[in-house]
C-alpha positions as CSV (number, residue, x, y, z in Angstrom):
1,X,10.5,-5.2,20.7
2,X,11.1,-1.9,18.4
3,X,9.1,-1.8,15.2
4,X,10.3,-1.5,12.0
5,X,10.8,-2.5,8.6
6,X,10.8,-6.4,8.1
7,X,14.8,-7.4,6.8
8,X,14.7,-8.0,3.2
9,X,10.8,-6.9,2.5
10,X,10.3,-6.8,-1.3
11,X,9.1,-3.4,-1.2
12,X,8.8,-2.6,-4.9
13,X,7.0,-6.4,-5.7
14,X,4.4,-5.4,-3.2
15,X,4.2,-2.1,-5.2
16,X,4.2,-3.9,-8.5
17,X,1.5,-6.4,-7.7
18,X,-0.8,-3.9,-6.2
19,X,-0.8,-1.3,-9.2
20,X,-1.1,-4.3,-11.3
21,X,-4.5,-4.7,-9.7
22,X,-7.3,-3.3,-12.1
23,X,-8.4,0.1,-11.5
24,X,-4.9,1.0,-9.4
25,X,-3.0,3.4,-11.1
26,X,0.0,4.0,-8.5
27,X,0.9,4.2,-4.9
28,X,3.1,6.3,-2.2
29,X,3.2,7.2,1.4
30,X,3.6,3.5,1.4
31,X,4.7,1.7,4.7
32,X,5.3,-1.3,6.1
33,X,6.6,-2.5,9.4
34,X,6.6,-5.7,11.6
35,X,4.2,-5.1,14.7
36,X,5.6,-8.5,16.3
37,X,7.5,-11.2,14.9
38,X,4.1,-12.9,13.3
39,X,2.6,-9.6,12.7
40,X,2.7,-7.1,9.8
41,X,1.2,-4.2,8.8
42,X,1.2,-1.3,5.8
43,X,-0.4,1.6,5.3
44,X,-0.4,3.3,2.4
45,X,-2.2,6.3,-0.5
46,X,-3.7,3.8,-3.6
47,X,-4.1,6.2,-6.7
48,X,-6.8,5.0,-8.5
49,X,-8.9,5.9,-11.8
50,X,-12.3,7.6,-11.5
51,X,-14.4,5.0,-10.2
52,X,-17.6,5.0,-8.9
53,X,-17.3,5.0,-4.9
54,X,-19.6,2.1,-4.8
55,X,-16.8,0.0,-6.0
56,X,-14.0,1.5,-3.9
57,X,-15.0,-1.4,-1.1
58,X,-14.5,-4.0,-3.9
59,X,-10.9,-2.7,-5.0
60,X,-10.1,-2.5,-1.2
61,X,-10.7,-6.2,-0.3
62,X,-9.3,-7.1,-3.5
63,X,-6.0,-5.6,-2.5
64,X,-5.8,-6.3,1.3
65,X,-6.7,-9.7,0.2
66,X,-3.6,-10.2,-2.0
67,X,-1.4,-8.1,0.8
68,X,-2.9,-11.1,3.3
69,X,-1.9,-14.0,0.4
70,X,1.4,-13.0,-1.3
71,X,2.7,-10.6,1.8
72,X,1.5,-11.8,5.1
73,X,0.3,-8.2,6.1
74,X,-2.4,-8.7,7.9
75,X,-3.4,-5.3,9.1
76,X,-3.5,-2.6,6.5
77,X,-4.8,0.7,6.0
78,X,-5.8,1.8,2.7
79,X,-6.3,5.7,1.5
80,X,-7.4,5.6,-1.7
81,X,-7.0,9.1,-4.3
82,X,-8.4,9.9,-7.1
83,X,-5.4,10.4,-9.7
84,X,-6.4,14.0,-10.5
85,X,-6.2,15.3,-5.9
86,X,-3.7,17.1,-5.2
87,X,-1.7,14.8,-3.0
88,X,-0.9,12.2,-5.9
89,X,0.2,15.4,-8.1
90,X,2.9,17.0,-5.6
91,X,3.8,13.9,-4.5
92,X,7.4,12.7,-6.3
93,X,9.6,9.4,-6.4
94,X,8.0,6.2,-5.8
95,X,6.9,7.3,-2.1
96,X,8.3,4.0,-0.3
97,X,9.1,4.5,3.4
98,X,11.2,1.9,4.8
99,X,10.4,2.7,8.8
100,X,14.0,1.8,9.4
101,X,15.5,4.6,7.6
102,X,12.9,7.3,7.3
C-alpha cells in the first residue's frame, strides 16, 4: 500500500478549525496522508502569538486533540513558530501539501 493523501480530505476545514484555536495565528508546510486504511497522520508549522513556552504543551494537546476528534489523525507532528521567525515570513500561499501531487 502507497501512502498518500486521503480522497476528498477537507484540507482547508482542518486549516480553518486549527487557526480558529486561540493563540494560533496561521499554518503551512501542512501535510496529511493516510499511513494505512485506519491510519492517518499530519505534520505541519503552527504560527502562533508570543506565548510563554510553558503554555506551548497546552496549545499542542489542544490541537492534536481536535485533529484526533473532528479529523481522525491520530499521529501528528506539530512545529510550532513564533509569528515574527523567519520561516512564517518567506513562506507564501496557504502552504497545503496534498502528498498526492506535491
Amino acid at each position: 500500500l502507497m501512502e498518500g493523501s486521503p480522497p476528498d480530505f477537507p484540507f482547508e476545514g482542518l486549516r480553518e478549525v486549527l487557526i480558529s484555536v486561540n493563540g494560533v495565528v496561521d499554518m503551512h508546510h501542512l501535510h496529511v496522508w493516510e499511513i494505512d486504511e485506519q491510519h492517518r497522520a499530519l505534520e505541519a508549522h503552527v504560527v502562533i502569538e508570543n506565548l510563554p513556552i510553558a503554555v506551548h504543551a497546552t496549545l499542542r494537546k489542544e490541537l492534536k486533540d481536535l485533529l484526533h476528534d473532528k479529523f481522525d489523525i491520530d499521529h501528528s507532528t506539530l512545529e510550532f513558530e513564533l509569528i515574527n521567525d523567519d520561516c512564517f515570513s518567506q513562506c507564501s500561499g496557504n502552504g497545503i501539501h496534498n502528498k498526492n501531487k506535491d
